[in-house]
Gaussian input, Z-matrix of N, CA and C with variables (Angstrom, degrees):
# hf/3-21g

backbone

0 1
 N
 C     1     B1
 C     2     B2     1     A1
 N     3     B3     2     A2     1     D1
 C     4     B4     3     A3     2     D2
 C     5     B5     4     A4     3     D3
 N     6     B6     5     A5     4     D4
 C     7     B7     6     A6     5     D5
 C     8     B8     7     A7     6     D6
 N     9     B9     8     A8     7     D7
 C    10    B10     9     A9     8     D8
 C    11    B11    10    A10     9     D9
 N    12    B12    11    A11    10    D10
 C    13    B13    12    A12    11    D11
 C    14    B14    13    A13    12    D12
 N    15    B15    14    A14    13    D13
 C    16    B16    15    A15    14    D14
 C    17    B17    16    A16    15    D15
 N    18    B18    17    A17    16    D16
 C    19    B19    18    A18    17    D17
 C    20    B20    19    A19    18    D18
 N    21    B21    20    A20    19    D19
 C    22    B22    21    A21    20    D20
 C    23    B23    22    A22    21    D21
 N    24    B24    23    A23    22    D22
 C    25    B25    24    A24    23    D23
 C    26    B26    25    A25    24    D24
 N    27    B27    26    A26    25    D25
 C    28    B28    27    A27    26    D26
 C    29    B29    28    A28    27    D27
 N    30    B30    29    A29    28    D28
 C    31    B31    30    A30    29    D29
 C    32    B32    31    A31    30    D30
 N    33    B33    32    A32    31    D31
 C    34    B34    33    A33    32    D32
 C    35    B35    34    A34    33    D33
 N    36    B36    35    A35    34    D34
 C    37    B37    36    A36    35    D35
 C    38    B38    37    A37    36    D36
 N    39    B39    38    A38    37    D37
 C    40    B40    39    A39    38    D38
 C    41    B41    40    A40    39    D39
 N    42    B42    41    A41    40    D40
 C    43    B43    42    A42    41    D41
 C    44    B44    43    A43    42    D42
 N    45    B45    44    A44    43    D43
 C    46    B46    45    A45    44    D44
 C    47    B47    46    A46    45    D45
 N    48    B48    47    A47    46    D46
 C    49    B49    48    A48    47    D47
 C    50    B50    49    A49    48    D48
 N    51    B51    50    A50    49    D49
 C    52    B52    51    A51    50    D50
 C    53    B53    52    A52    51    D51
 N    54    B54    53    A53    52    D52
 C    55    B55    54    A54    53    D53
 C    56    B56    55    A55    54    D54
 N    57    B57    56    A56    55    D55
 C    58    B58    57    A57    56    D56
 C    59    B59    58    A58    57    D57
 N    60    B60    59    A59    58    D58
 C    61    B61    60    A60    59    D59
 C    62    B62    61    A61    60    D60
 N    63    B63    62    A62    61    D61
 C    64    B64    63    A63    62    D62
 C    65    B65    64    A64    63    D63
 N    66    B66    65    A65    64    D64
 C    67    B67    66    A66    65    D65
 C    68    B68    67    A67    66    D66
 N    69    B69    68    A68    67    D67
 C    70    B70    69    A69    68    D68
 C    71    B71    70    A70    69    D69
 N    72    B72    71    A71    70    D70
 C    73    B73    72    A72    71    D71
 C    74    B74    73    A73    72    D72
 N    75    B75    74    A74    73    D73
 C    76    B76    75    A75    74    D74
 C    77    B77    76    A76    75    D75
 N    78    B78    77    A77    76    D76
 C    79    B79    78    A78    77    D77
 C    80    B80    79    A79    78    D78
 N    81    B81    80    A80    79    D79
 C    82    B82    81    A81    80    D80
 C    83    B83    82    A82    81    D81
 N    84    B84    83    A83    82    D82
 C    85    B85    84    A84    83    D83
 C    86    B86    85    A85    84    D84
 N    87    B87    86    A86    85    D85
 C    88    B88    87    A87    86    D86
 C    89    B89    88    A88    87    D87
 N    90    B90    89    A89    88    D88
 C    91    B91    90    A90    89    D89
 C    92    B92    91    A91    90    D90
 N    93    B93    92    A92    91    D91
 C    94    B94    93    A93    92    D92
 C    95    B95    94    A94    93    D93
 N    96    B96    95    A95    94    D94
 C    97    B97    96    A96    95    D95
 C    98    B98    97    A97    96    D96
 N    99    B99    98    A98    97    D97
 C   100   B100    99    A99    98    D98
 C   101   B101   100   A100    99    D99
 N   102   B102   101   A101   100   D100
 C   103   B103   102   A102   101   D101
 C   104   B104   103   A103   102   D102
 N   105   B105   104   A104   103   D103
 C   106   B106   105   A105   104   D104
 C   107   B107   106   A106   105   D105
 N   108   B108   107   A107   106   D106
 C   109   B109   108   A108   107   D107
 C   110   B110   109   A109   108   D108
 N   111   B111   110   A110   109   D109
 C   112   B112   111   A111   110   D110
 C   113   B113   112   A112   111   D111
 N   114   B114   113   A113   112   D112
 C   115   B115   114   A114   113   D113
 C   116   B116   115   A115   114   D114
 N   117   B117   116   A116   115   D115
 C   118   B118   117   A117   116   D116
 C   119   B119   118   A118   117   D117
 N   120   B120   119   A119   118   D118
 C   121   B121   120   A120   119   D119
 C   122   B122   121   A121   120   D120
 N   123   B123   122   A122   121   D121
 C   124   B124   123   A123   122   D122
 C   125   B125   124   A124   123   D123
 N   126   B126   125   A125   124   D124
 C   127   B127   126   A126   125   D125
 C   128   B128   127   A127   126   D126
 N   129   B129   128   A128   127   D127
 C   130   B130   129   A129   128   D128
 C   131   B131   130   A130   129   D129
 N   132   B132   131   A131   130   D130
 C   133   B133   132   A132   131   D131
 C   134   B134   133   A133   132   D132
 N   135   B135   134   A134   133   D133
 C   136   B136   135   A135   134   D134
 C   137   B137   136   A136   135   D135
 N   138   B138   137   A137   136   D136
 C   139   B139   138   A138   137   D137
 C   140   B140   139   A139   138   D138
 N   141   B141   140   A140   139   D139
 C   142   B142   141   A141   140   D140
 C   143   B143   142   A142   141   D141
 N   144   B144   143   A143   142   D142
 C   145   B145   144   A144   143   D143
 C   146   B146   145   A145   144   D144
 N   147   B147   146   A146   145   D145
 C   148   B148   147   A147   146   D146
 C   149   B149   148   A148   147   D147
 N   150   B150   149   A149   148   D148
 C   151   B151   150   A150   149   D149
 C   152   B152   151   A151   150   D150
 N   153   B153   152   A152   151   D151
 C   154   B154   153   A153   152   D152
 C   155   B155   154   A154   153   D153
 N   156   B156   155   A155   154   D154
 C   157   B157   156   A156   155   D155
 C   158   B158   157   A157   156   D156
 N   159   B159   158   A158   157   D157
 C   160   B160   159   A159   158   D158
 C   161   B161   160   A160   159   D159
 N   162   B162   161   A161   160   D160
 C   163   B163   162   A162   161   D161
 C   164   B164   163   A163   162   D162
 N   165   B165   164   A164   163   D163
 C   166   B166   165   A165   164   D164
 C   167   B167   166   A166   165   D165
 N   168   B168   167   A167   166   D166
 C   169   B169   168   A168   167   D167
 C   170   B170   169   A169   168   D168
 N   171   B171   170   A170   169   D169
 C   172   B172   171   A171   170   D170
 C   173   B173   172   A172   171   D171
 N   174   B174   173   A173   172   D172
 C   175   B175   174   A174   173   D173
 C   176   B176   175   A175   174   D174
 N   177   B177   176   A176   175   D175
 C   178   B178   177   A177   176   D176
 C   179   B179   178   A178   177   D177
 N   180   B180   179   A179   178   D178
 C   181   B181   180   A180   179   D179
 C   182   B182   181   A181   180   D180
 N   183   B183   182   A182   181   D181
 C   184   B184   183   A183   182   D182
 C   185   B185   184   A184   183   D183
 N   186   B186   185   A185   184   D184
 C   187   B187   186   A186   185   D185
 C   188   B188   187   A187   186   D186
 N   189   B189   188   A188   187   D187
 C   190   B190   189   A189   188   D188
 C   191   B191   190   A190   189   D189
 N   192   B192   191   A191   190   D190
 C   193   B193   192   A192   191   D191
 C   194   B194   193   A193   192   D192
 N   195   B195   194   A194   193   D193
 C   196   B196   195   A195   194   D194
 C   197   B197   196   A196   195   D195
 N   198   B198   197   A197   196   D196
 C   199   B199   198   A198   197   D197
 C   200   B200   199   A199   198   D198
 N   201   B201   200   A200   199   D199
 C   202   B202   201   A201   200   D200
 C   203   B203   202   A202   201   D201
 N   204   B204   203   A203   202   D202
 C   205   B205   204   A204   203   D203
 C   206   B206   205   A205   204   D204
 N   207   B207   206   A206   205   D205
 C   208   B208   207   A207   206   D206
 C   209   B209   208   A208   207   D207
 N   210   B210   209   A209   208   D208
 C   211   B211   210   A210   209   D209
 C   212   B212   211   A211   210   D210
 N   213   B213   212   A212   211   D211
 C   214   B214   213   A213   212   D212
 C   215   B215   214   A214   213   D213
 N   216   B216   215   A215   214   D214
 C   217   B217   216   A216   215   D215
 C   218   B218   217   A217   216   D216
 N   219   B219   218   A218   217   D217
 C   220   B220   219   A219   218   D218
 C   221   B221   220   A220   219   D219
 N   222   B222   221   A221   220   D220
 C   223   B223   222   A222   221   D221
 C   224   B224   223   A223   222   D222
 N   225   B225   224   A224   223   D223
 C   226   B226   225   A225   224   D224
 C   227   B227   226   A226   225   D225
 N   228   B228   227   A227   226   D226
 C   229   B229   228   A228   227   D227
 C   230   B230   229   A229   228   D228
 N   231   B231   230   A230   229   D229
 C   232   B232   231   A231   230   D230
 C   233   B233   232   A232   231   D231

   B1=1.4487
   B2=1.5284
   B3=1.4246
   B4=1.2172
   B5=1.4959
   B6=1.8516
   B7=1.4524
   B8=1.4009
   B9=1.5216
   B10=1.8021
   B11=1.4572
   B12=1.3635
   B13=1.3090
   B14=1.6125
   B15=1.2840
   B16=2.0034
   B17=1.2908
   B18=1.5428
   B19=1.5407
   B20=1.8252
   B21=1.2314
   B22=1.8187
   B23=1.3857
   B24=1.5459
   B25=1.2191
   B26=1.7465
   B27=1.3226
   B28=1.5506
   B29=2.0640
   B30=1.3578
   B31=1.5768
   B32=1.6802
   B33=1.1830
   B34=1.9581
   B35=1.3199
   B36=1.4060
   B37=1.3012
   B38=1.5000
   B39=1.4593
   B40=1.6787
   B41=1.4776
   B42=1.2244
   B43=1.9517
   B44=1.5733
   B45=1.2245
   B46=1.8039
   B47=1.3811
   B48=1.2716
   B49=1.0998
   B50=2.0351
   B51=1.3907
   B52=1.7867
   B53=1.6500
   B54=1.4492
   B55=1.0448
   B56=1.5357
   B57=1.5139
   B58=1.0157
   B59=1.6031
   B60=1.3073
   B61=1.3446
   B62=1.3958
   B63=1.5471
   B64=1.6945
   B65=1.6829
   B66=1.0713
   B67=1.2586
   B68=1.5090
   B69=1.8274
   B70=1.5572
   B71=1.9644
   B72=1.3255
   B73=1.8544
   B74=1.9591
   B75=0.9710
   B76=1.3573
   B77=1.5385
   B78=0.9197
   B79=1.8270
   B80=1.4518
   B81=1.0161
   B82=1.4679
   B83=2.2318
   B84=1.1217
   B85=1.5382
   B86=1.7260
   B87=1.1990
   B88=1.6289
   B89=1.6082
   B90=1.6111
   B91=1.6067
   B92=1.7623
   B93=1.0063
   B94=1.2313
   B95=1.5992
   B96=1.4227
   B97=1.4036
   B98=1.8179
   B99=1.7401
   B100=1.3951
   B101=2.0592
   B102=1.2676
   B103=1.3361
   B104=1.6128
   B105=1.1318
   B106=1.2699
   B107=1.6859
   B108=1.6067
   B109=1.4288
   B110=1.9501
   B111=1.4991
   B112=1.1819
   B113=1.1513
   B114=1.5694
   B115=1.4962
   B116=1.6724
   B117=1.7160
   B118=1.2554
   B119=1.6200
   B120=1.7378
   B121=1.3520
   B122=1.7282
   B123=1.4025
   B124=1.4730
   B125=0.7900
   B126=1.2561
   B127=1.5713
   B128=1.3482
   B129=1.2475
   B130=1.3114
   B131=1.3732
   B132=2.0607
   B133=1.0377
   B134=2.0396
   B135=1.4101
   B136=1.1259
   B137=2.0854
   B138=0.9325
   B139=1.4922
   B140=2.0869
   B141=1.5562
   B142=1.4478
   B143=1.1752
   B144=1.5748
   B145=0.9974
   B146=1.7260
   B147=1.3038
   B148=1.9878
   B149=1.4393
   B150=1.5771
   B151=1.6231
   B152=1.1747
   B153=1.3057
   B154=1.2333
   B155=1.4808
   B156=1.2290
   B157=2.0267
   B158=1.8113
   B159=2.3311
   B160=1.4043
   B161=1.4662
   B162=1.1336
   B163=1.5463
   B164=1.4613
   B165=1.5857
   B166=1.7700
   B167=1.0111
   B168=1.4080
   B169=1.6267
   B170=2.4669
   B171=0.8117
   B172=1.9237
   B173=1.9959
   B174=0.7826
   B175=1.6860
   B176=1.3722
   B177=1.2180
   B178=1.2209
   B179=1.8157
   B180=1.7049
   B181=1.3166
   B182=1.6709
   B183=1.6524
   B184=1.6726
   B185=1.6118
   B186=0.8026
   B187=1.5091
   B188=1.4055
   B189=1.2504
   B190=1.7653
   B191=1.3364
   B192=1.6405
   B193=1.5467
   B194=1.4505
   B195=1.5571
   B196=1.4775
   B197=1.4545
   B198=1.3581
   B199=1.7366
   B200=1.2441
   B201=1.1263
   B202=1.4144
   B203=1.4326
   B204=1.0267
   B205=1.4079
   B206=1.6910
   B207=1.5674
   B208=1.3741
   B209=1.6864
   B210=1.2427
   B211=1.5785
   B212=1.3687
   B213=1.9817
   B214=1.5462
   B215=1.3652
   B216=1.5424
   B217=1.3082
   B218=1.7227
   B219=1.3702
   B220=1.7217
   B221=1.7447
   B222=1.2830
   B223=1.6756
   B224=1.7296
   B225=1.3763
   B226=1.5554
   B227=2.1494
   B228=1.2701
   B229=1.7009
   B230=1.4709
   B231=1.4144
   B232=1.6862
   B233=1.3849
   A1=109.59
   A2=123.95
   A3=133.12
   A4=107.03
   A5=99.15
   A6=109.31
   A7=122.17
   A8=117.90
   A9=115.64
   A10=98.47
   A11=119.25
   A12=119.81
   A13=99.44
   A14=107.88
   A15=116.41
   A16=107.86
   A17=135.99
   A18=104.78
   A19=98.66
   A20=77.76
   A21=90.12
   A22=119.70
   A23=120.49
   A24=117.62
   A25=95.88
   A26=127.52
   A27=103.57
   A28=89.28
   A29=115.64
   A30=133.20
   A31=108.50
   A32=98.63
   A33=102.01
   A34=85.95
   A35=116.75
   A36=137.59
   A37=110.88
   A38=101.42
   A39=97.60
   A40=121.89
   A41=99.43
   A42=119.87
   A43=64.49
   A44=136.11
   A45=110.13
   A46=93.06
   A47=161.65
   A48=140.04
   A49=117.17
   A50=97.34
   A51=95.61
   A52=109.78
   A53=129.21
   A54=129.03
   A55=112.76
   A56=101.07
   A57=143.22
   A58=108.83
   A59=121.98
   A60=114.62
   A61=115.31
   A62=104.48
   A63=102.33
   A64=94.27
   A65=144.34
   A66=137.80
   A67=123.42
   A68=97.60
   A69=109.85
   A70=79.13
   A71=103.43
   A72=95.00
   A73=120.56
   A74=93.98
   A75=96.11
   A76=103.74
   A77=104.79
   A78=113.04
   A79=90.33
   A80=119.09
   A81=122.44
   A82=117.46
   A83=96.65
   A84=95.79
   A85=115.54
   A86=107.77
   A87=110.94
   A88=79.77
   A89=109.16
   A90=116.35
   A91=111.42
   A92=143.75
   A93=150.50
   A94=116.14
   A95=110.38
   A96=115.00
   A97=121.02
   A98=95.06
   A99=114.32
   A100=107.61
   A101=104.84
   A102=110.54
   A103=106.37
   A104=135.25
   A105=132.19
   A106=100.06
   A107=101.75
   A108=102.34
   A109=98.03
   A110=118.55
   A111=122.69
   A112=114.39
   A113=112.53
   A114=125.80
   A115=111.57
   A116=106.48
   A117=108.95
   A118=123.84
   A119=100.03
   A120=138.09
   A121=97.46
   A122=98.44
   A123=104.98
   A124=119.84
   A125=151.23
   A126=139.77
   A127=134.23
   A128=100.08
   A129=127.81
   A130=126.60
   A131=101.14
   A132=109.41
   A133=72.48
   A134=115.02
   A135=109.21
   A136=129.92
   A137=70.58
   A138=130.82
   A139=83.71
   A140=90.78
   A141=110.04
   A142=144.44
   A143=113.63
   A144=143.90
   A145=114.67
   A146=112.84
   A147=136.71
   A148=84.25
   A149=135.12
   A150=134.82
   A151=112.87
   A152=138.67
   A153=138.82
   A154=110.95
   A155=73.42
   A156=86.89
   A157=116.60
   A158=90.90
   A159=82.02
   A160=129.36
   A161=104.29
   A162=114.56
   A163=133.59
   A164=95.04
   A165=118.36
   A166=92.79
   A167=126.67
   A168=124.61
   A169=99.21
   A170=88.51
   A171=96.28
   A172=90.17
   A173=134.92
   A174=130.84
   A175=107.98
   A176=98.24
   A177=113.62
   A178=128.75
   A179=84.84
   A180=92.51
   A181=122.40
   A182=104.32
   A183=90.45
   A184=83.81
   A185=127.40
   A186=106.77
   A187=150.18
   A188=76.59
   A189=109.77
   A190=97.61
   A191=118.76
   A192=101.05
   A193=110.11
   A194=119.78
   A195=121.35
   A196=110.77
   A197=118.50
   A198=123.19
   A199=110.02
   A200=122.25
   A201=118.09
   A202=93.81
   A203=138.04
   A204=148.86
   A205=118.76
   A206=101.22
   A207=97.23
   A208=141.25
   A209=124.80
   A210=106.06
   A211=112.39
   A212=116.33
   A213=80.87
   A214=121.01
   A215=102.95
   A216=115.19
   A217=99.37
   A218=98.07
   A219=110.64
   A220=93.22
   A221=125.21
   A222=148.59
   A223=106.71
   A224=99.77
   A225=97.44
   A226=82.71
   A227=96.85
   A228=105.00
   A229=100.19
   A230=116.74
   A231=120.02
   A232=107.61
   D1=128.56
   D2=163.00
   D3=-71.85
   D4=121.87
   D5=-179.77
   D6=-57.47
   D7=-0.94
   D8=-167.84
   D9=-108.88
   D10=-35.45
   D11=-172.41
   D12=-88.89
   D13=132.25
   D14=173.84
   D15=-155.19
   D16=-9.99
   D17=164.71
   D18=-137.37
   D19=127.02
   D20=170.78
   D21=-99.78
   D22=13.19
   D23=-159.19
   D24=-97.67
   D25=20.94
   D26=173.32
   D27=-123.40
   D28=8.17
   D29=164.50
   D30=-53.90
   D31=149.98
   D32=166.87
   D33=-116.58
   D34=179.05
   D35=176.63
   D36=-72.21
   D37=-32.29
   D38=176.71
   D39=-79.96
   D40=-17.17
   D41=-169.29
   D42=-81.59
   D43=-91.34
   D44=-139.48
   D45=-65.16
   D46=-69.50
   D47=-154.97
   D48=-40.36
   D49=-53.55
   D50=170.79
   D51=-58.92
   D52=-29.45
   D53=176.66
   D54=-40.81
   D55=-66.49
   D56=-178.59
   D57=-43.14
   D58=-43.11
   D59=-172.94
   D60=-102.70
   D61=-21.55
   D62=179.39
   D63=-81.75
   D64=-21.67
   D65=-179.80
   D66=-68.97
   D67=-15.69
   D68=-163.03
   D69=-103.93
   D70=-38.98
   D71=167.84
   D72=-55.39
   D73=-10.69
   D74=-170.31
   D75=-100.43
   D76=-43.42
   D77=179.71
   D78=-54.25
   D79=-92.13
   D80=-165.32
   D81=-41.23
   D82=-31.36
   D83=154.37
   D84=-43.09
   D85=-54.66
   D86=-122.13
   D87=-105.01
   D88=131.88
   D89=166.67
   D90=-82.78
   D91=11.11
   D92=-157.21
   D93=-113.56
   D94=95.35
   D95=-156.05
   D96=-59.75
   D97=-22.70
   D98=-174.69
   D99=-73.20
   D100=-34.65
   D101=175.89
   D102=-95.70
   D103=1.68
   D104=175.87
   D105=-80.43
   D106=-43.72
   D107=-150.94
   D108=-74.60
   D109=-20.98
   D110=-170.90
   D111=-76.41
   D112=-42.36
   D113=169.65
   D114=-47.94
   D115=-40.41
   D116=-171.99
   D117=-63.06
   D118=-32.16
   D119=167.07
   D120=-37.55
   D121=-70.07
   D122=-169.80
   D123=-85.50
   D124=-20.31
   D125=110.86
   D126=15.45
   D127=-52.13
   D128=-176.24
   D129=-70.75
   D130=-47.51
   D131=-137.72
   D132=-95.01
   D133=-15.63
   D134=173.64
   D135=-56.61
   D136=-42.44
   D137=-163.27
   D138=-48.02
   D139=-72.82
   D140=168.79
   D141=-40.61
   D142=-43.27
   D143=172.58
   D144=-76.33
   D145=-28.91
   D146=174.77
   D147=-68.38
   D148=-65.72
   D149=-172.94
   D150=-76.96
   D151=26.30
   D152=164.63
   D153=-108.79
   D154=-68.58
   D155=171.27
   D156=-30.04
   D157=-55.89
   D158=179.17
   D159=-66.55
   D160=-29.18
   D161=173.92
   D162=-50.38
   D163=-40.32
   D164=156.04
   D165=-48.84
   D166=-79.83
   D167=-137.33
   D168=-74.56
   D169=-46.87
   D170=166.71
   D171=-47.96
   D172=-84.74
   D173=175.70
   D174=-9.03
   D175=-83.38
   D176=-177.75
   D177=-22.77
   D178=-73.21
   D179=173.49
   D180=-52.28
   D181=-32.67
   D182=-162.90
   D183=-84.90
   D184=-21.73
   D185=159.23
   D186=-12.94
   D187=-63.90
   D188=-172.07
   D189=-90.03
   D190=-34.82
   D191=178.07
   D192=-63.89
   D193=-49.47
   D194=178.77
   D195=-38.65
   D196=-41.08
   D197=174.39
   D198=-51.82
   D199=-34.79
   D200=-148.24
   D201=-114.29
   D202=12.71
   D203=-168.62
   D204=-136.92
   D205=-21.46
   D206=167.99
   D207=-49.76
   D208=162.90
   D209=-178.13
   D210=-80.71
   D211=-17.95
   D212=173.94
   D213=-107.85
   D214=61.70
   D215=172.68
   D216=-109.36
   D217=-25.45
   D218=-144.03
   D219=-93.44
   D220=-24.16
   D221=-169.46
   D222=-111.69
   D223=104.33
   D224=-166.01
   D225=-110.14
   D226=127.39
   D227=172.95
   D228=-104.34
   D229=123.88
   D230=168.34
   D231=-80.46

C-alpha cells in the first residue's frame, strides 16, 4: 500500500483504471529510479484495490445466483 493513497471509496472503476494507466504513462517517462519505484508503489496499490472491488463484485454475483437457485425457491408449499 502506498502511504498517500487510503480511500478509494469516492473512485469509480474507471477513475482507477485511468489512474492506473496515466501512472504507468508516467513511469515510463521518467529516468529517475526513486520516482519510478513510487509510481510503481501506486500502481500497485491501484492495481489492488481494481482486484478487490472485482472480487466483491464476483461475491456478489455468485451470491445472488445461489439465491436464485435455492430449493426454497424451487419447492412452492400451498
Amino acid at each position: 500500500m502506498h502511504p498517500l493513497l487510503n480511500d478509494f471509496s469516492d473512485l469509480t472503476d474507471n477513475q482507477i483504471e485511468d489512474k492506473i494507466i496515466s501512472l504507468t504513462q508516467k513511469y515510463w517517462k521518467t529516468a529517475n529510479p526513486q520516482v519510478q519505484q513510487q509510481i510503481s508503489l501506486a500502481i500497485d496499490t491501484y492495481k489492488l484495490e481494481q482486484q478487490t472491488r472485482r472480487a466483491s463484485e464476483q461475491l456478489k454475483q455468485q451470491n445472488q445466483d445461489s439465491d436464485n437457485n435455492s430449493l426454497d425457491k424451487l419447492i412452492k408449499v400451498s
